[in-house]
PDB file of N, CA, C and O in Angstrom:
ATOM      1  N   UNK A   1     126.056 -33.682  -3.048  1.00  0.00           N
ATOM      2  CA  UNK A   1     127.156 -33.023  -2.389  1.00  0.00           C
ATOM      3  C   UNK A   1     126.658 -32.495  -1.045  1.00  0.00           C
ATOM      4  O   UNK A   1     125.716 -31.728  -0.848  1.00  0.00           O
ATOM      5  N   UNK A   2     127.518 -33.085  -0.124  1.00  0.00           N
ATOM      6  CA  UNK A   2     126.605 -32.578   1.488  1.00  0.00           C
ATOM      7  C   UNK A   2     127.831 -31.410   1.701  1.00  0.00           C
ATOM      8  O   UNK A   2     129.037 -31.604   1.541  1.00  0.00           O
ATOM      9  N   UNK A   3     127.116 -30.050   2.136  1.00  0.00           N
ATOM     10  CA  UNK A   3     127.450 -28.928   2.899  1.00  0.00           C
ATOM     11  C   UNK A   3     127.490 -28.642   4.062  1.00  0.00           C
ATOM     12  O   UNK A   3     126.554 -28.577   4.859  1.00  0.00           O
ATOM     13  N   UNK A   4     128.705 -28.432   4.243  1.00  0.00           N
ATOM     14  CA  UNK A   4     128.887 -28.676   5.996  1.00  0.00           C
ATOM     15  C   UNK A   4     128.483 -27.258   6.178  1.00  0.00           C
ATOM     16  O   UNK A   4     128.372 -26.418   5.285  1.00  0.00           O
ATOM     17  N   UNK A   5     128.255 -27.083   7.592  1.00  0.00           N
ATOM     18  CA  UNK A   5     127.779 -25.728   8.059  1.00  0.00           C
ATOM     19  C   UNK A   5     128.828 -24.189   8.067  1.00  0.00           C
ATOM     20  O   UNK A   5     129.997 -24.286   8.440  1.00  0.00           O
ATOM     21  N   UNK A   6     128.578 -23.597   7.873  1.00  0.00           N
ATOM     22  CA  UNK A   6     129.355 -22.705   7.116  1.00  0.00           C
ATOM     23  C   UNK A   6     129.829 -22.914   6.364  1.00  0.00           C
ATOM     24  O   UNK A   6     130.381 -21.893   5.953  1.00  0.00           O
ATOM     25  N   UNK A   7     130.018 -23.678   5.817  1.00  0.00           N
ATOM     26  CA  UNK A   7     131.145 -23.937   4.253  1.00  0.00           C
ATOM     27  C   UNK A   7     130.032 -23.519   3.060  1.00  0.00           C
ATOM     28  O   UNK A   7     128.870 -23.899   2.915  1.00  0.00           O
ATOM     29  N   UNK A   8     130.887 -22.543   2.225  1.00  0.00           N
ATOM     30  CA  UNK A   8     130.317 -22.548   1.256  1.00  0.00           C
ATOM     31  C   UNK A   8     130.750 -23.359   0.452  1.00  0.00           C
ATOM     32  O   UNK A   8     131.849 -23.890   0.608  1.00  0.00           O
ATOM     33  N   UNK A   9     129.740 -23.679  -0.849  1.00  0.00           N
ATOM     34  CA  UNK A   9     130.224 -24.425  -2.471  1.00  0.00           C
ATOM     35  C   UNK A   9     130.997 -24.055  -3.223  1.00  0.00           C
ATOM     36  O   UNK A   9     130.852 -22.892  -3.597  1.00  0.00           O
ATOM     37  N   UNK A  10     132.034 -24.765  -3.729  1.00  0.00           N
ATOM     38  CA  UNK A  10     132.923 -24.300  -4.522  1.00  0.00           C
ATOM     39  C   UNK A  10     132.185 -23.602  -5.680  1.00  0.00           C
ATOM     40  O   UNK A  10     131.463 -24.336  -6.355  1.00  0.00           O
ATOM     41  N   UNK A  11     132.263 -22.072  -6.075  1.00  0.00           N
ATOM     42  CA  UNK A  11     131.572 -21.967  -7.349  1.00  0.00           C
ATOM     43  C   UNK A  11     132.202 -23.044  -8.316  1.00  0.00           C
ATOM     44  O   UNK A  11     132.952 -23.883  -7.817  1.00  0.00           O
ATOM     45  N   UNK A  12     131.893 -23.074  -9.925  1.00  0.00           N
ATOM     46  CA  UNK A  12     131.660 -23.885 -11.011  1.00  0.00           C
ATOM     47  C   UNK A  12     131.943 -22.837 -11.897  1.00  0.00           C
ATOM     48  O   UNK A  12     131.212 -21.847 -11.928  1.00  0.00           O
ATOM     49  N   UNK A  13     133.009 -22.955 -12.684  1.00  0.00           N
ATOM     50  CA  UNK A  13     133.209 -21.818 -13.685  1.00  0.00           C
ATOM     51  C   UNK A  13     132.952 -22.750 -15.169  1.00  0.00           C
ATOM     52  O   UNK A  13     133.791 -23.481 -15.696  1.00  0.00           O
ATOM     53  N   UNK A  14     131.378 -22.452 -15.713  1.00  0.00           N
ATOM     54  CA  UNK A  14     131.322 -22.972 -16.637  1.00  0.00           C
ATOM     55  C   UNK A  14     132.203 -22.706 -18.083  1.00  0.00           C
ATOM     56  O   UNK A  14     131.980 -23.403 -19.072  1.00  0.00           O
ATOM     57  N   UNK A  15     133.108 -21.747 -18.089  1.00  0.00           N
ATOM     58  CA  UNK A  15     133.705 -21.546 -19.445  1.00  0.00           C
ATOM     59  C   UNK A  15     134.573 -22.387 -19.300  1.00  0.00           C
ATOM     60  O   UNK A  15     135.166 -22.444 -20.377  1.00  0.00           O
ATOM     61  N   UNK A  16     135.090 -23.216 -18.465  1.00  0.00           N
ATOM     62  CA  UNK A  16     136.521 -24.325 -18.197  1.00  0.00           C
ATOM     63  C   UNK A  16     135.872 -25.322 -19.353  1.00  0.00           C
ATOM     64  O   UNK A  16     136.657 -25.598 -20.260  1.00  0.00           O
ATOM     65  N   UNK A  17     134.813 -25.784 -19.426  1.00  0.00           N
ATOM     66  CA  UNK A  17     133.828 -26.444 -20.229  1.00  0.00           C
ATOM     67  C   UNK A  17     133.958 -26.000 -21.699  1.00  0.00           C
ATOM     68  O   UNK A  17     134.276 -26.706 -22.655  1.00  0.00           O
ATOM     69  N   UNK A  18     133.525 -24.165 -21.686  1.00  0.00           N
ATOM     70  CA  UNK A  18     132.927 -23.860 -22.927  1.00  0.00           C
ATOM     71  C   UNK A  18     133.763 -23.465 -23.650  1.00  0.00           C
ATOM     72  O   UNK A  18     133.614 -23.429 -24.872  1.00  0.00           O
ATOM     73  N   UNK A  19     135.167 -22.963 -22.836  1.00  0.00           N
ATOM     74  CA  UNK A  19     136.213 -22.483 -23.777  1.00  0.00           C
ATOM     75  C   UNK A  19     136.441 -23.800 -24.882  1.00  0.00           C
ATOM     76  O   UNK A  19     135.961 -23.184 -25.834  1.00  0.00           O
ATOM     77  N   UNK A  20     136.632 -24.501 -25.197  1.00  0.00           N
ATOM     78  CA  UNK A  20     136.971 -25.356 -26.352  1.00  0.00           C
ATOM     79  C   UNK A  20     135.913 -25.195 -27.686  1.00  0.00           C
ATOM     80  O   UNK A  20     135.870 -25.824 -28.743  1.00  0.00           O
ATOM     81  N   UNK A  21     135.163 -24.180 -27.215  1.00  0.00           N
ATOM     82  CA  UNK A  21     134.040 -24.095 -28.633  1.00  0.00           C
ATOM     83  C   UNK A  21     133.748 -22.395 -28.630  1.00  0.00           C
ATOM     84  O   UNK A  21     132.804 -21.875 -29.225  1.00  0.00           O
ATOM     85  N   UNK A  22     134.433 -21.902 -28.092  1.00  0.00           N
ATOM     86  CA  UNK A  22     134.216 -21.001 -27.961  1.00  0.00           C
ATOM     87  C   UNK A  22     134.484 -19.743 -29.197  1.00  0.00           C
ATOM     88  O   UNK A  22     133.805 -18.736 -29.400  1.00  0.00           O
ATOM     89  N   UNK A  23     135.544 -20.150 -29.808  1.00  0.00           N
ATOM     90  CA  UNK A  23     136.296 -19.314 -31.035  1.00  0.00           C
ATOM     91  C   UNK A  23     135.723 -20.045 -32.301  1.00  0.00           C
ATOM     92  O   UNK A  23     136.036 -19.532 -33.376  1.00  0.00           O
ATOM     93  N   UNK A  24     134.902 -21.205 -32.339  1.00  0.00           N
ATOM     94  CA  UNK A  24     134.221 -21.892 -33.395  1.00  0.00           C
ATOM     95  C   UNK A  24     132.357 -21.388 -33.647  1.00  0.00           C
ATOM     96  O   UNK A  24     131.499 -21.913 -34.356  1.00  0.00           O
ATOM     97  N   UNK A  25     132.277 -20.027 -32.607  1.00  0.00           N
ATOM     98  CA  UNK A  25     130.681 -19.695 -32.593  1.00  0.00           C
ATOM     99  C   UNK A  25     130.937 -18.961 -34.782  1.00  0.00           C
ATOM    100  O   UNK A  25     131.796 -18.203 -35.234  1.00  0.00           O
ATOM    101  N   UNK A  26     129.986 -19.533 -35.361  1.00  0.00           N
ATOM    102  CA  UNK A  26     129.673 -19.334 -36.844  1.00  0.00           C
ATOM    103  C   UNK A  26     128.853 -17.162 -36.737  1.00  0.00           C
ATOM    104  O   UNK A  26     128.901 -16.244 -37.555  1.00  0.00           O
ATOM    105  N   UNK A  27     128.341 -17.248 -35.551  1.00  0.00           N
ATOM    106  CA  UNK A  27     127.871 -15.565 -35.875  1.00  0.00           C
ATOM    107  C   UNK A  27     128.765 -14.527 -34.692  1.00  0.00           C
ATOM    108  O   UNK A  27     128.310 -13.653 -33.954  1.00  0.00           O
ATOM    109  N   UNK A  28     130.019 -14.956 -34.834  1.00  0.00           N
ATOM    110  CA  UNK A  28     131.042 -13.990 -33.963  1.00  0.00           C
ATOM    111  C   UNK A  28     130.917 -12.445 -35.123  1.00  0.00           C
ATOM    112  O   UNK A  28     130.637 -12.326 -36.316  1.00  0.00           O
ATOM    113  N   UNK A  29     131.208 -11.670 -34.259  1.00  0.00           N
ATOM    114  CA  UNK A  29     130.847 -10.171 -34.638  1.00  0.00           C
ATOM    115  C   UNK A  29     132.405 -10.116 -35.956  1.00  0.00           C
ATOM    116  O   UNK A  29     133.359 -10.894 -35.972  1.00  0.00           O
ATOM    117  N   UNK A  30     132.161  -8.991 -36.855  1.00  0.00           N
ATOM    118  CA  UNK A  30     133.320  -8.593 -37.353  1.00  0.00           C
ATOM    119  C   UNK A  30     134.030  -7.149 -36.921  1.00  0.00           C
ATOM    120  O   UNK A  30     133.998  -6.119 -37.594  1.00  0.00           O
ATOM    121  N   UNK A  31     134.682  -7.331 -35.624  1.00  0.00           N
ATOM    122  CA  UNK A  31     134.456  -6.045 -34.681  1.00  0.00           C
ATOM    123  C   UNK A  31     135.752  -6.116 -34.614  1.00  0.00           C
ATOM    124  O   UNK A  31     136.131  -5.476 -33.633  1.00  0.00           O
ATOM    125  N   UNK A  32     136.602  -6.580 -35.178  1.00  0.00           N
ATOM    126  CA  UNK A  32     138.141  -5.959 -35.078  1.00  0.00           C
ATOM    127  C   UNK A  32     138.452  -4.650 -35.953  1.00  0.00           C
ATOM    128  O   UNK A  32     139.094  -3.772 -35.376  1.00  0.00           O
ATOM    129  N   UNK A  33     138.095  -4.438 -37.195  1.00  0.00           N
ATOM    130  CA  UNK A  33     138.078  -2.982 -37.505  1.00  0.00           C
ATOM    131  C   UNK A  33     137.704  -2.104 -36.688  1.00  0.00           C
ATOM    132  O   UNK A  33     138.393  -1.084 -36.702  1.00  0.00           O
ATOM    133  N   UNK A  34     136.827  -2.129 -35.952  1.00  0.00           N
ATOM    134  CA  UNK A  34     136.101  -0.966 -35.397  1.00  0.00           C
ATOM    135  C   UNK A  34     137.505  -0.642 -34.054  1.00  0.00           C
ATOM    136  O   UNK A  34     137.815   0.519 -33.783  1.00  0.00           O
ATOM    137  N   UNK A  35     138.043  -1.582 -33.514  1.00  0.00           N
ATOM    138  CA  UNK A  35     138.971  -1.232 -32.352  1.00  0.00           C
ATOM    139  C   UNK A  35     140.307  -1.052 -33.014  1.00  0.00           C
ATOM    140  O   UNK A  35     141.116  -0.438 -32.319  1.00  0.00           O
ATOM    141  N   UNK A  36     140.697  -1.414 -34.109  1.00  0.00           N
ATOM    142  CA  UNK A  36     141.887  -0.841 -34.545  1.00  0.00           C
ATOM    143  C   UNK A  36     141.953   0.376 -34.784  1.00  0.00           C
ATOM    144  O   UNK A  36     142.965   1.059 -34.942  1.00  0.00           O
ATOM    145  N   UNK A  37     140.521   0.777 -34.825  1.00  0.00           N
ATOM    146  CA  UNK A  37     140.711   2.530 -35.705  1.00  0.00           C
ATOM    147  C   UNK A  37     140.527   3.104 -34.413  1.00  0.00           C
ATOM    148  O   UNK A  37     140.276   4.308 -34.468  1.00  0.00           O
ATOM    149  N   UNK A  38     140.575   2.611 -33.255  1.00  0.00           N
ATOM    150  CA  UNK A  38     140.693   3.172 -31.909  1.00  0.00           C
ATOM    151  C   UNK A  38     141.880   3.727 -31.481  1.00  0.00           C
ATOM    152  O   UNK A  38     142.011   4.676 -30.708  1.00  0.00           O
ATOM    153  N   UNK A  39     143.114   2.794 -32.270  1.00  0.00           N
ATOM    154  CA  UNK A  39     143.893   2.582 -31.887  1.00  0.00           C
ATOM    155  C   UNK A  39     144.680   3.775 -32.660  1.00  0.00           C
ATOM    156  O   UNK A  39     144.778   3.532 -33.863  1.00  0.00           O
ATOM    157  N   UNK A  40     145.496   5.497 -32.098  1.00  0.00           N
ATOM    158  CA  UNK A  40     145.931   6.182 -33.232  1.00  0.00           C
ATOM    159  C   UNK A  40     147.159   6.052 -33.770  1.00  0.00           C
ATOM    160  O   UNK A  40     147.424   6.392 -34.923  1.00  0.00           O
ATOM    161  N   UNK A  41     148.364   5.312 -32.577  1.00  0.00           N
ATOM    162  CA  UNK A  41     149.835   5.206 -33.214  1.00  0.00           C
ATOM    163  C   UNK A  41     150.078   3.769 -32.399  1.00  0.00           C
ATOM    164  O   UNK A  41     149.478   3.107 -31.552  1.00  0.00           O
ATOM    165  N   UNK A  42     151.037   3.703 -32.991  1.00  0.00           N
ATOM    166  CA  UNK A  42     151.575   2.013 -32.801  1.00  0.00           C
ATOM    167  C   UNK A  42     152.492   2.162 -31.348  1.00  0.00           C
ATOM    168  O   UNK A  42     153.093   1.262 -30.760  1.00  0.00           O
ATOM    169  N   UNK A  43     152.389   3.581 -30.988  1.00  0.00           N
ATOM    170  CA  UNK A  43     153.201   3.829 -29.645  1.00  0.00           C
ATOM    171  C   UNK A  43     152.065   3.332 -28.652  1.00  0.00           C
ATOM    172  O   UNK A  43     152.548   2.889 -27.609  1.00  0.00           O
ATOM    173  N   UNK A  44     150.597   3.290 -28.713  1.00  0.00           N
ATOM    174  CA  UNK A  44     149.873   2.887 -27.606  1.00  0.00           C
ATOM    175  C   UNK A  44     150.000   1.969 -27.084  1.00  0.00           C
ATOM    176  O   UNK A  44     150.755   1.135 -27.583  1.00  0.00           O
ATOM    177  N   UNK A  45     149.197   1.623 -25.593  1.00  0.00           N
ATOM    178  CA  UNK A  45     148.893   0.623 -25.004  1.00  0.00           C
ATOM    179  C   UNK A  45     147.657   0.291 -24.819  1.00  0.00           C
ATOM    180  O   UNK A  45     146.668   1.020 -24.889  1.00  0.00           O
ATOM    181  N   UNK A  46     147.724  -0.928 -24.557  1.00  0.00           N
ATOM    182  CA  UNK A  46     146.145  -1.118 -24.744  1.00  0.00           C
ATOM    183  C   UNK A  46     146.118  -2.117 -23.841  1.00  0.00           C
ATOM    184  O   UNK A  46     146.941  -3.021 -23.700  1.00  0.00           O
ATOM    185  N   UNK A  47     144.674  -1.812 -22.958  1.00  0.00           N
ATOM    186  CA  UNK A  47     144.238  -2.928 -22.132  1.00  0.00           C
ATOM    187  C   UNK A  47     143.038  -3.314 -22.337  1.00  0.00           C
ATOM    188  O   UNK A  47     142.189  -2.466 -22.610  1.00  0.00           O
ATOM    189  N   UNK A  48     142.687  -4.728 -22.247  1.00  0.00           N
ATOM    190  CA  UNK A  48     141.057  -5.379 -22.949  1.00  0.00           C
ATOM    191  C   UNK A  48     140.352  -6.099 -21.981  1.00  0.00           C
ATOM    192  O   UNK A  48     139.868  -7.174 -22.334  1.00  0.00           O
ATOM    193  N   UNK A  49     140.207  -5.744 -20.904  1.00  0.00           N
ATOM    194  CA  UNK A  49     139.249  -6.118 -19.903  1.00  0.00           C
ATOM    195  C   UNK A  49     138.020  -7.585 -20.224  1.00  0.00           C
ATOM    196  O   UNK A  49     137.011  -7.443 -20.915  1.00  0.00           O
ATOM    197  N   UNK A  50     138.255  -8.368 -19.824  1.00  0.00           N
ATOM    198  CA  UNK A  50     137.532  -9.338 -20.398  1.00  0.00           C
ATOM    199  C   UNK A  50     138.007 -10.059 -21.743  1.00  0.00           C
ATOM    200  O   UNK A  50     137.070 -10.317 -22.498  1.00  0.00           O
ATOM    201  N   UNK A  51     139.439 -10.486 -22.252  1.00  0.00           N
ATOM    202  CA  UNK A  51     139.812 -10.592 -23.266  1.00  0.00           C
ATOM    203  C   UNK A  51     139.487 -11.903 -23.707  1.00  0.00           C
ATOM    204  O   UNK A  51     139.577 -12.216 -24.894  1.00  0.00           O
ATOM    205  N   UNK A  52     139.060 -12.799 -22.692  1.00  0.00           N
ATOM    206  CA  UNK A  52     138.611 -14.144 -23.347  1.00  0.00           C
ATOM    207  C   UNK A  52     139.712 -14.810 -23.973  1.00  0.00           C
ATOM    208  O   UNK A  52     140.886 -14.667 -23.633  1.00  0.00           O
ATOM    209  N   UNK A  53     139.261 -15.604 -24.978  1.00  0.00           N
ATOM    210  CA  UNK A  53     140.773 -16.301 -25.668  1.00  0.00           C
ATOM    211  C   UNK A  53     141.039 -15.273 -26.364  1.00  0.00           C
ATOM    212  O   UNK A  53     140.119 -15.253 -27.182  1.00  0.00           O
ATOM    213  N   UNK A  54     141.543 -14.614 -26.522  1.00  0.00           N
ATOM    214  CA  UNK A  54     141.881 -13.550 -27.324  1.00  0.00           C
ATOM    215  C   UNK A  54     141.486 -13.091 -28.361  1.00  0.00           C
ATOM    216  O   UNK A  54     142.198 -12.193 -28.809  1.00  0.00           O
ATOM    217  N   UNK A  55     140.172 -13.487 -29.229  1.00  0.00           N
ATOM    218  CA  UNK A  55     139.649 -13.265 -30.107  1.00  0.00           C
ATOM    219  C   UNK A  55     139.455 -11.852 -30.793  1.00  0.00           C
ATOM    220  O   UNK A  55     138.807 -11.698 -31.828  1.00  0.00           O
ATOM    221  N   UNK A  56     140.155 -10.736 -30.027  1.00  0.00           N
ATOM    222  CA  UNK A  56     140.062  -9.082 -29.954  1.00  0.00           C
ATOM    223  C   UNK A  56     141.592  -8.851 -29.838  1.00  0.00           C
ATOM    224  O   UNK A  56     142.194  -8.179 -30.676  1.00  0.00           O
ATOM    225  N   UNK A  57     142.159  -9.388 -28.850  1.00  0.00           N
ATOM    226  CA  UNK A  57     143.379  -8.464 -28.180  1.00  0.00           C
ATOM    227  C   UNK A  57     144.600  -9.659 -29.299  1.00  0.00           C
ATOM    228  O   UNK A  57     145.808  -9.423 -29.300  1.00  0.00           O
ATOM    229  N   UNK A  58     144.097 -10.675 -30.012  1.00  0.00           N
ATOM    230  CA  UNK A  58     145.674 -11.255 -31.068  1.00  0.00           C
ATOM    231  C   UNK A  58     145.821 -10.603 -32.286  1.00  0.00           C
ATOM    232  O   UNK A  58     146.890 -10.472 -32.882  1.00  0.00           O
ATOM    233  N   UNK A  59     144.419 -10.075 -32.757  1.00  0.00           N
ATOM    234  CA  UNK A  59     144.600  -9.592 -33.732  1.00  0.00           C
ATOM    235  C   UNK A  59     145.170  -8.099 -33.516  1.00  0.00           C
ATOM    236  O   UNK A  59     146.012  -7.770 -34.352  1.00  0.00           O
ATOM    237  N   UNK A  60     144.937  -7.403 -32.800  1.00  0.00           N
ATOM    238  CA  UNK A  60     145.671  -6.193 -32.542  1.00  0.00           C
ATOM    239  C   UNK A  60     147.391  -5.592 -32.059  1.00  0.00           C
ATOM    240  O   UNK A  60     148.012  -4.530 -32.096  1.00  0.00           O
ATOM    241  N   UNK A  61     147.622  -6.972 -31.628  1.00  0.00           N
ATOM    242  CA  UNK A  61     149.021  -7.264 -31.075  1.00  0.00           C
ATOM    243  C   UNK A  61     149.933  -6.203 -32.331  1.00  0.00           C
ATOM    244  O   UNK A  61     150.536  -5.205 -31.935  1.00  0.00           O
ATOM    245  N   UNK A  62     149.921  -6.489 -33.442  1.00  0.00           N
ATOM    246  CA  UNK A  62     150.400  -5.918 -34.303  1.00  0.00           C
ATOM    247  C   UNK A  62     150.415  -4.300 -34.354  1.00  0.00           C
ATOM    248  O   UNK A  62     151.467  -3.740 -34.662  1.00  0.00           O
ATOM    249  N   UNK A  63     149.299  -3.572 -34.066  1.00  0.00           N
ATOM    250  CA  UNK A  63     148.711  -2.468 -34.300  1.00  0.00           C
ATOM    251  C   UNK A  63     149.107  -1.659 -32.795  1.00  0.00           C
ATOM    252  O   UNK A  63     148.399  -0.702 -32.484  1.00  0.00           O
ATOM    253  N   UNK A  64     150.315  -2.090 -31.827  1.00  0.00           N
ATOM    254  CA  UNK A  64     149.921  -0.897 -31.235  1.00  0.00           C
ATOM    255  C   UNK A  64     151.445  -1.789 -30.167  1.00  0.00           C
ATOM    256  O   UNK A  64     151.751  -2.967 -30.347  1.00  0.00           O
ATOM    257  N   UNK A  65     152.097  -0.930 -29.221  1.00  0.00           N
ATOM    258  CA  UNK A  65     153.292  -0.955 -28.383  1.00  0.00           C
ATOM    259  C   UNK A  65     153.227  -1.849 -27.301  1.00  0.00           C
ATOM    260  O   UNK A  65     154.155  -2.543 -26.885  1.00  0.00           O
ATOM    261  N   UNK A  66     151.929  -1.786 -26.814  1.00  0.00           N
ATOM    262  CA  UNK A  66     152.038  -2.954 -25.807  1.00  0.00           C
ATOM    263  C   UNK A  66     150.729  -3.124 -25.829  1.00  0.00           C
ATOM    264  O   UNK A  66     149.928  -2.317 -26.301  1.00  0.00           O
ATOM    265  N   UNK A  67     150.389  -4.494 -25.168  1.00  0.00           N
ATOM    266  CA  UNK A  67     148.896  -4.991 -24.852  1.00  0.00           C
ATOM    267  C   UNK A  67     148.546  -6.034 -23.991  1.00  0.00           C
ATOM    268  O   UNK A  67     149.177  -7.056 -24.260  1.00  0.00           O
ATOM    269  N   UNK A  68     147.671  -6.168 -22.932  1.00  0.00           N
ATOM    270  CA  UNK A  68     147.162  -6.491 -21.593  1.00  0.00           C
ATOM    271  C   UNK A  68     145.788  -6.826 -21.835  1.00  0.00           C
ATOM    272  O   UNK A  68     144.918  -6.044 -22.219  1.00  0.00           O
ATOM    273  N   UNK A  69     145.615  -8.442 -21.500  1.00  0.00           N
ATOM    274  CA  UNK A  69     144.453  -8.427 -20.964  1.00  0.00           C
ATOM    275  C   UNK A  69     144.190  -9.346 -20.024  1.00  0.00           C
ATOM    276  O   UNK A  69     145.140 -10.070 -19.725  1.00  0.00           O
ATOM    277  N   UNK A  70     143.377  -9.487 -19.586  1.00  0.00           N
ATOM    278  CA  UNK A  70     142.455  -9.362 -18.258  1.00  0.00           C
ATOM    279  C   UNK A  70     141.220 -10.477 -18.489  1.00  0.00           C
ATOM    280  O   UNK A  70     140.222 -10.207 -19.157  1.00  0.00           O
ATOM    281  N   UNK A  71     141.422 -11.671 -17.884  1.00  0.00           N
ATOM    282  CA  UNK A  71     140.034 -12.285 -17.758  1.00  0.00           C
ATOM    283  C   UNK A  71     140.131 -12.881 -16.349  1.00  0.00           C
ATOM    284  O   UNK A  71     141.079 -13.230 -15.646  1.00  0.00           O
ATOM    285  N   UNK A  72     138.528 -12.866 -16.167  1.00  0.00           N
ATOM    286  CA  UNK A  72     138.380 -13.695 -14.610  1.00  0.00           C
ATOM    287  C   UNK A  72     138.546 -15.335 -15.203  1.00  0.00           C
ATOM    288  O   UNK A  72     138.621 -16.112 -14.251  1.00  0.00           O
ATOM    289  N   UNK A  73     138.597 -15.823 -16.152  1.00  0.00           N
ATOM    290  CA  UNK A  73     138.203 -17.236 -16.647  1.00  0.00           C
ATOM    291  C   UNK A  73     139.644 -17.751 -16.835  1.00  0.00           C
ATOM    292  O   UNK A  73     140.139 -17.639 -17.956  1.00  0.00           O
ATOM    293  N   UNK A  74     140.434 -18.361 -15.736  1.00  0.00           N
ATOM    294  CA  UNK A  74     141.631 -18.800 -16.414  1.00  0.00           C
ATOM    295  C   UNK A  74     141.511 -19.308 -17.541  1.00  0.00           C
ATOM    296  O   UNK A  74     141.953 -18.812 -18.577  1.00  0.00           O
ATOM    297  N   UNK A  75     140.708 -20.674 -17.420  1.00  0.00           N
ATOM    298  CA  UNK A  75     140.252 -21.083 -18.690  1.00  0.00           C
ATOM    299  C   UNK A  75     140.930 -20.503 -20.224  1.00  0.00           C
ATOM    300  O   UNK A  75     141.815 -20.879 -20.993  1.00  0.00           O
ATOM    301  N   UNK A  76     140.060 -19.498 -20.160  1.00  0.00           N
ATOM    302  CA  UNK A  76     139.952 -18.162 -21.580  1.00  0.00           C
ATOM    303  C   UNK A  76     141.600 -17.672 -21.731  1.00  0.00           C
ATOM    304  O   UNK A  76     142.368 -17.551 -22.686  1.00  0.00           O
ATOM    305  N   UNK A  77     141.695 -17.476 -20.364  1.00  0.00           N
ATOM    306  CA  UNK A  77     143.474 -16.761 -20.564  1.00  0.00           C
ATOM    307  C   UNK A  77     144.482 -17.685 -20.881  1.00  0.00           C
ATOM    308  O   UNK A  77     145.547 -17.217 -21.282  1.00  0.00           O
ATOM    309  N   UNK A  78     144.365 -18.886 -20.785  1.00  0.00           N
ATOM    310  CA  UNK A  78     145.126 -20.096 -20.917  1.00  0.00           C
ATOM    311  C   UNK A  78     145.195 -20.396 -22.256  1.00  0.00           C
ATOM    312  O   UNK A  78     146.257 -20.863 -22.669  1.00  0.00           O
ATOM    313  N   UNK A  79     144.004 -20.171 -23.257  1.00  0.00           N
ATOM    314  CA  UNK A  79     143.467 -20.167 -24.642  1.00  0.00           C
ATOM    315  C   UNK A  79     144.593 -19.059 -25.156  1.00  0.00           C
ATOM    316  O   UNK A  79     145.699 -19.247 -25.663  1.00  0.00           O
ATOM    317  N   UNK A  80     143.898 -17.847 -24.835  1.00  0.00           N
ATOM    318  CA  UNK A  80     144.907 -16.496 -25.540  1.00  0.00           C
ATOM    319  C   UNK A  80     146.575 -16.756 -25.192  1.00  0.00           C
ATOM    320  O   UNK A  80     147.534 -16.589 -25.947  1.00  0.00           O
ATOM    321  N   UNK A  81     146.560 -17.150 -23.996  1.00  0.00           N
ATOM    322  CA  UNK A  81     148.543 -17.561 -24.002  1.00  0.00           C
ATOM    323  C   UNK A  81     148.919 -18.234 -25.039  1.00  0.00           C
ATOM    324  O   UNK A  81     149.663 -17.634 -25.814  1.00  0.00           O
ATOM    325  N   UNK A  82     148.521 -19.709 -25.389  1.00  0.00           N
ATOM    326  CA  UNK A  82     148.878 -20.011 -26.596  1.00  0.00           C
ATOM    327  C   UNK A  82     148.818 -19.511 -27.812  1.00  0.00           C
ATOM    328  O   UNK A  82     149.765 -19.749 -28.561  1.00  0.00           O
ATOM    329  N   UNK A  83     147.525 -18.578 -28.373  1.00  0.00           N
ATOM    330  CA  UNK A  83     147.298 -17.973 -28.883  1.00  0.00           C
ATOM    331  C   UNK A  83     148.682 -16.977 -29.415  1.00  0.00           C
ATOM    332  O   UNK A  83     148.912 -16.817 -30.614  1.00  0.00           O
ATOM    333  N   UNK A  84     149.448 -16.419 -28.434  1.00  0.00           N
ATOM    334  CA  UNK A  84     150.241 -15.837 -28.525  1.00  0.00           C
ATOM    335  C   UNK A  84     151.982 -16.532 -28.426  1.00  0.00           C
ATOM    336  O   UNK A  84     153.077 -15.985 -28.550  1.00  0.00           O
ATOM    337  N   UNK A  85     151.662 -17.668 -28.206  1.00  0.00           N
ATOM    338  CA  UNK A  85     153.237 -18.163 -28.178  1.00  0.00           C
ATOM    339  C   UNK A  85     153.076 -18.735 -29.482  1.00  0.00           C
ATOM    340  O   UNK A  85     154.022 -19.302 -30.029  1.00  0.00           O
TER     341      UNK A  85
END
């Protein structure tokens, strides 16, 4: 790939790649209890900074009034949309 002068390189967002294996890792944490009991009435909101495919913020959908998240990886957010339709 030739670089013209001033031009920078397109970064490379490797999760466009990794998201398809990503919700199949065998030693994912069992860390959804621990954020539900975060959670005190079903009136909250909740925002999950880094939500990835949603592996945190689908299971909670239930547990609380509204919920937002946030990834730099379209990729990941494209995963959790379906996730949720």
């Amino acid at each position: 790939m030739k670089i013209l002068k001033n031009e920078k390189p397109m970064p490379i967002d490797i999760r466009t790649e990794a998201v398809r294996y990503y919700d199949l890792n065998p030693t994912m944490f069992d860390d959804i209890p621990f954020y539900r009991d975060r959670i005190s009435s079903r009136e909250m909101s909740v925002l999950e900074l880094g939500c990835g495919t949603g592996r945190v913020l689908v299971p909670l959908v239930q547990d609380c009034a509204f919920i937002h998240g946030v990834d730099v990886s379209e990729a990941m957010a494209v995963i959790c949309r379906k996730k949720l339709t």
